[in-house]
C-alpha positions as a printed Julia matrix, in Angstrom:
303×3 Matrix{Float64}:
  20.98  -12.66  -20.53
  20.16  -12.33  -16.97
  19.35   -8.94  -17.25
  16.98   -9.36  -20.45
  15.35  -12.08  -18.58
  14.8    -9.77  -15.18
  13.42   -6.79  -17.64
  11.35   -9.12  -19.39
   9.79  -10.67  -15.99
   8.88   -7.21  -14.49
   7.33   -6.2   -18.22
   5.32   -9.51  -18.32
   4.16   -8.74  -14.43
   3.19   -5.05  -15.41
   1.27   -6.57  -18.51
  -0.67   -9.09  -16.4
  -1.7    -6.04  -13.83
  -3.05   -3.77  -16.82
  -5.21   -7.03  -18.1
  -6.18   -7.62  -15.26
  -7.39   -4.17  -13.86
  -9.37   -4.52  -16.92
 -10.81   -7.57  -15.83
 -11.71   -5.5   -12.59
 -14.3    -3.88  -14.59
 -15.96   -7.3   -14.75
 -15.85   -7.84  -11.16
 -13.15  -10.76  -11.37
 -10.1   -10.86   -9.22
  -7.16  -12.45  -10.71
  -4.09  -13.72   -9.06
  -0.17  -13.2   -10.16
   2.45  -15.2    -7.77
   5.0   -12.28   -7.43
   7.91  -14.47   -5.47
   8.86  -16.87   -2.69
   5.66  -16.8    -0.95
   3.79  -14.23   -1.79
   0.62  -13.98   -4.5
  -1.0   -10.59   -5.79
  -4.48  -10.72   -5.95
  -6.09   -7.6    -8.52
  -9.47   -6.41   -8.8
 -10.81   -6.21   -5.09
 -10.55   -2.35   -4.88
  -7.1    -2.47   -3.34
  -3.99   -4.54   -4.23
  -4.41   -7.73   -1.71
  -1.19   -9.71   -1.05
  -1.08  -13.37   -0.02
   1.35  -14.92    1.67
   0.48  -18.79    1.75
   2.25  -22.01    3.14
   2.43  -24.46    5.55
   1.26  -22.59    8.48
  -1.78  -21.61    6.8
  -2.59  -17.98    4.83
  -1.92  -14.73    5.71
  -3.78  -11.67    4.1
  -2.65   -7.9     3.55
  -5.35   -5.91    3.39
  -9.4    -7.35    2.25
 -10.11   -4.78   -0.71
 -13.64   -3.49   -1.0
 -16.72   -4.58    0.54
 -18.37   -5.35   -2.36
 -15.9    -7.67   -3.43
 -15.39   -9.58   -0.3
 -17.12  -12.76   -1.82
 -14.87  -12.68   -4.79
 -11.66  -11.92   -2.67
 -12.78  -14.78   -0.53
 -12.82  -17.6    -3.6
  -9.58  -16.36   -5.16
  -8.01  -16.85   -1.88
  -9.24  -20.21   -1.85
  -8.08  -20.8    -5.42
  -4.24  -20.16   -4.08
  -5.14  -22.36   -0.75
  -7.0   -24.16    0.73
  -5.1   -24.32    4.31
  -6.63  -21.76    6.98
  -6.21  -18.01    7.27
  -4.54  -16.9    10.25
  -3.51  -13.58    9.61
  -4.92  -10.19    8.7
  -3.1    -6.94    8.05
  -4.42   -3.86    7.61
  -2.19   -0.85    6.31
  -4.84    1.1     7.17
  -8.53    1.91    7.79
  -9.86    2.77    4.19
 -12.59    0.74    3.37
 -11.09    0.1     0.16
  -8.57   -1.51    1.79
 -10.44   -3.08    4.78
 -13.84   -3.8     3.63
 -13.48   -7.81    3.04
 -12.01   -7.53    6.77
 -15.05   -9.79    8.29
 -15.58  -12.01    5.68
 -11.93  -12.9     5.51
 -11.62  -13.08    9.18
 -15.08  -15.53    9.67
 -13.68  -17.98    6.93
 -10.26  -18.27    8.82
  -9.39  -19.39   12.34
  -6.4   -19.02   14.81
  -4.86  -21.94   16.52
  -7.14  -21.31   19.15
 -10.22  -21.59   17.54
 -11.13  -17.96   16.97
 -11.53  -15.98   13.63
  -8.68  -15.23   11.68
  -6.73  -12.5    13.76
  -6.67   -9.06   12.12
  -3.57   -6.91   12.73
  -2.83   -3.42   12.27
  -1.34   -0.43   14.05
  -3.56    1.11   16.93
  -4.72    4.53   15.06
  -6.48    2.01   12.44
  -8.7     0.72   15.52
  -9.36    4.19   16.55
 -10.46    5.55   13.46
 -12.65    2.83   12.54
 -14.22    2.68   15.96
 -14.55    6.43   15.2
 -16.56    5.55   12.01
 -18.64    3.11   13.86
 -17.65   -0.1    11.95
 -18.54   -3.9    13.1
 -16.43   -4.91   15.35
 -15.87   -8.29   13.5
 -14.19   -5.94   10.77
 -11.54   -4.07   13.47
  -7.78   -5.04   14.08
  -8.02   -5.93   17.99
  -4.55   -7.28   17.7
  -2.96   -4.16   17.24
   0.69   -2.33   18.5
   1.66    0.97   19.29
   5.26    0.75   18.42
   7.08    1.84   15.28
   6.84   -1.62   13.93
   6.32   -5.32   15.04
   7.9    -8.75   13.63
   6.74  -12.35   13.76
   7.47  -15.46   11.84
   4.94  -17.1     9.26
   5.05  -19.65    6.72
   8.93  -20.1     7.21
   9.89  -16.81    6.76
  10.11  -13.47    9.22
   7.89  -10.63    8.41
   7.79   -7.2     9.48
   5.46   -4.41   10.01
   6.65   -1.39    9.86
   4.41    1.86   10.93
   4.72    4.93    8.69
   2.34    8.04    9.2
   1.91    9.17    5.42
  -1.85    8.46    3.53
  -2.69    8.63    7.22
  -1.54    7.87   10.84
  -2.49    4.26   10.57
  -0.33    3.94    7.82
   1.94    0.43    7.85
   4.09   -1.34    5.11
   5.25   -5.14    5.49
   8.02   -7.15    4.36
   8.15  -10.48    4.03
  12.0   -11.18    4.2
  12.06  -14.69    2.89
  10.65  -14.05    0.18
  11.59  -10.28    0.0
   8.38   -9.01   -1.19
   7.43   -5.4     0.25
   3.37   -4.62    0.62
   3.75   -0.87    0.7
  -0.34   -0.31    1.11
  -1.46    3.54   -0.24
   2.75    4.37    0.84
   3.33    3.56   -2.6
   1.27    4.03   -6.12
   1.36    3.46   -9.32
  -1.56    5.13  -10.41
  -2.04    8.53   -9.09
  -0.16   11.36   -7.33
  -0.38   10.08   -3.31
  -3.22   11.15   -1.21
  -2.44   12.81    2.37
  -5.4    12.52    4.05
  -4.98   15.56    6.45
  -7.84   14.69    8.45
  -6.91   11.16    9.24
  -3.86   12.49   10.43
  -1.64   12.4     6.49
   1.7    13.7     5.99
   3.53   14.13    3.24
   7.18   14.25    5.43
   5.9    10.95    6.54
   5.59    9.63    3.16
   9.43   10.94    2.17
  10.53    8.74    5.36
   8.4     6.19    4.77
   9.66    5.38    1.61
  13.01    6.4     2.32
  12.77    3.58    4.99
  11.31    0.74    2.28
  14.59    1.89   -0.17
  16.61    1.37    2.85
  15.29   -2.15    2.51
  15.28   -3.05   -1.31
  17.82   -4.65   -3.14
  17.95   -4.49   -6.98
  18.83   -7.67   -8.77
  22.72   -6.65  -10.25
  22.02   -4.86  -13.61
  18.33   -5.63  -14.2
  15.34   -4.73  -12.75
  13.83   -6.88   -9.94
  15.71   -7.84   -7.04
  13.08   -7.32   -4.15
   9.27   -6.25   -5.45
   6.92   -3.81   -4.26
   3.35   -4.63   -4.34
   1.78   -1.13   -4.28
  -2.03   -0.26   -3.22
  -2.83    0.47   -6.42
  -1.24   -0.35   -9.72
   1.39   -2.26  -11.04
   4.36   -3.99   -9.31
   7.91   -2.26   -8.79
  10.83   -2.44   -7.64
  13.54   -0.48   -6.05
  13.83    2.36   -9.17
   9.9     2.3    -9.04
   9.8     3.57   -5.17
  12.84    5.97   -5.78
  11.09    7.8    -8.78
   8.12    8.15   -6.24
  10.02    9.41   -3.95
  12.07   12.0    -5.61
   8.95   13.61   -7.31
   7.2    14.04   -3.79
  10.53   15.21   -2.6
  10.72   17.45   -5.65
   7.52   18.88   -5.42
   7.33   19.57   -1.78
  10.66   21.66   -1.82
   9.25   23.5    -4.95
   6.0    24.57   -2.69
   7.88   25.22    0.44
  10.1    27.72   -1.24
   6.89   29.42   -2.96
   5.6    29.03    1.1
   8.5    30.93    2.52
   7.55   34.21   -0.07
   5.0    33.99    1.45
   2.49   32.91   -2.1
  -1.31   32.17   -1.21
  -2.64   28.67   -2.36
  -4.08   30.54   -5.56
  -0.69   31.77   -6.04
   1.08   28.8    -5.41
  -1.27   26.66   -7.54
  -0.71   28.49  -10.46
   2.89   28.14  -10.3
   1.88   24.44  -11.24
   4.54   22.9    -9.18
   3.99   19.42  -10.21
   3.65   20.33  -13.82
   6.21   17.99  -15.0
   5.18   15.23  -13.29
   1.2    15.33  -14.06
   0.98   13.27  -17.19
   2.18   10.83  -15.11
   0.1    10.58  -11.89
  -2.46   13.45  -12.49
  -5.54   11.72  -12.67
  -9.31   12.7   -12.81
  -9.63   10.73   -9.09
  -7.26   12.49   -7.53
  -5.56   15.7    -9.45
  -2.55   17.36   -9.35
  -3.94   20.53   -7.81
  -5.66   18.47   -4.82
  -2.07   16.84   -4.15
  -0.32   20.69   -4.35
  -3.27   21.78   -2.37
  -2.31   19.16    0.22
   1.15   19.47    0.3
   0.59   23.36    0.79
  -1.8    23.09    3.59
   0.55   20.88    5.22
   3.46   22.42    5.25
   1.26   25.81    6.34
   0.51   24.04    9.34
   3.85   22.79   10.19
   5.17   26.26    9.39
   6.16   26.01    6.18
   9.74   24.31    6.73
């Protein structure tokens, strides 16, 4: 029974995301508590995670700005205490554009605006785009991760150069929830942003990093969830399936790279063929994910 009951909870959790993506269409942001601590909060552009308690409220990643309002109330719905924390898994605006109106409607013990964390190549590139300062991380670290305790319970950031080199994940152990930011998607084939520093061999360790981390309830699905940046919630065999077909794909175009095939060539080889009716989507298509994957691998020589 206890494995009925764990397929049945991550079915019923996949359900509620689909209704309520719809509902995104009406502007409405709808909230799911996912486990222990943690709250998933749909329809703001990005997936936004709450982590709420006695301490106060911490918040991974603010969706879009034009949401911010929205975000703001549905936050408010789960608690009422005040938000502390920010985290940023990167500088996307669809991911960081609530940042200031978050931020103003929390405060730190000392009296200041909710502090908003991230690592130090999101500050750069927003500063590069010329955004407010009251919507940049100035608490930020340079290290391959950082840890501190909220809400009784330890959470960790974890840096991961992948959609970009801003890229972070976070796990909140207690309630051993993973908030894998654009790392991990449901919806769509991922996106290496090869300007903002993407890299596909970054996503492979990356997520090989978060499966290091998962544990799978015994014979059913759940166990720890992952709270993607877009889509539905997972679990361990959700972030391994991602993983092999990047894997997959990548070895498939760096063999077709080593005989030396152009991008034309190597496009219509249609390495990710078998995988397109899942993740090729009209915002983001199979050929711009070979094309990126290609390019590279080109520039790292092709290994």
């Amino acid at each position: 029974m206890s494995g009925f009951r764990g397929r049945v909870r991550l079915a019923a959790l996949a359900a509620t995301v689909a209704l309520v993506a719809h509902a995104h269409a009406q502007q409405s942001i709808e909230t799911y508590h996912v486990q222990g601590n943690v709250h998933l909060l749909v329809g703001a552009g990005s997936n936004v995670a709450v982590q709420v308690g006695e301490d106060g409220v911490l918040v991974v990643d603010t969706g879009a700005a034009a949401n911010r309002e929205a975000l703001l109330a549905a936050i408010r719905r789960l608690s009422d205490g005040p938000i502390r924390w920010i985290v940023n898994t990167s500088a996307d605006l669809d991911h960081t554009g609530g940042n200031e109106t978050v931020s103003q409607a929390g405060m730190t013990v000392n009296g200041n605006p909710a502090a908003i964390v991230s690592h130090e190549n999101v500050l750069a590139r927003m500063t590069a785009a010329d955004r407010p300062v009251t919507e940049m991380p100035l608490n930020t670290f340079f290290e391959s991760g950082r840890d501190f305790f909220f809400n009784g319970e330890a959470i960790f950031l974890y840096h991961v150069p992948s959609h970009s080199d801003g890229n972070i994940f976070v796990y909140f152990r207690g309630s051993d929830v993973l908030v894998a930011g654009d790392l991990f998607v449901t919806t769509q084939y991922p996106v290496i942003d090869l300007a903002a520093g993407g890299d596909v061999d970054g996503y492979l360790d990356g997520l090989n990093k978060m499966l290091d981390i998962a544990v799978p309830a015994y014979l059913q699905e759940g166990g720890t969830y992952v709270i993607p940046g877009h889509g539905r919630v997972g679990d361990e065999a959700d972030i391994l399936t991602f993983r092999d077909m990047i894997f997959i794909v990548r070895a498939r175009i760096a063999d077709l790279l080593a005989q030396g095939k152009t991008l034309e060539q190597v496009l219509n080889e249609k390495p990710a063929v078998d995988y397109d009716l899942r993740y090729d989507t009209r915002g983001y298509t199979s050929a711009q994910f070979v094309t990126a994957v290609y390019n590279d691998l080109k520039a790292g020589g092709g290994q």
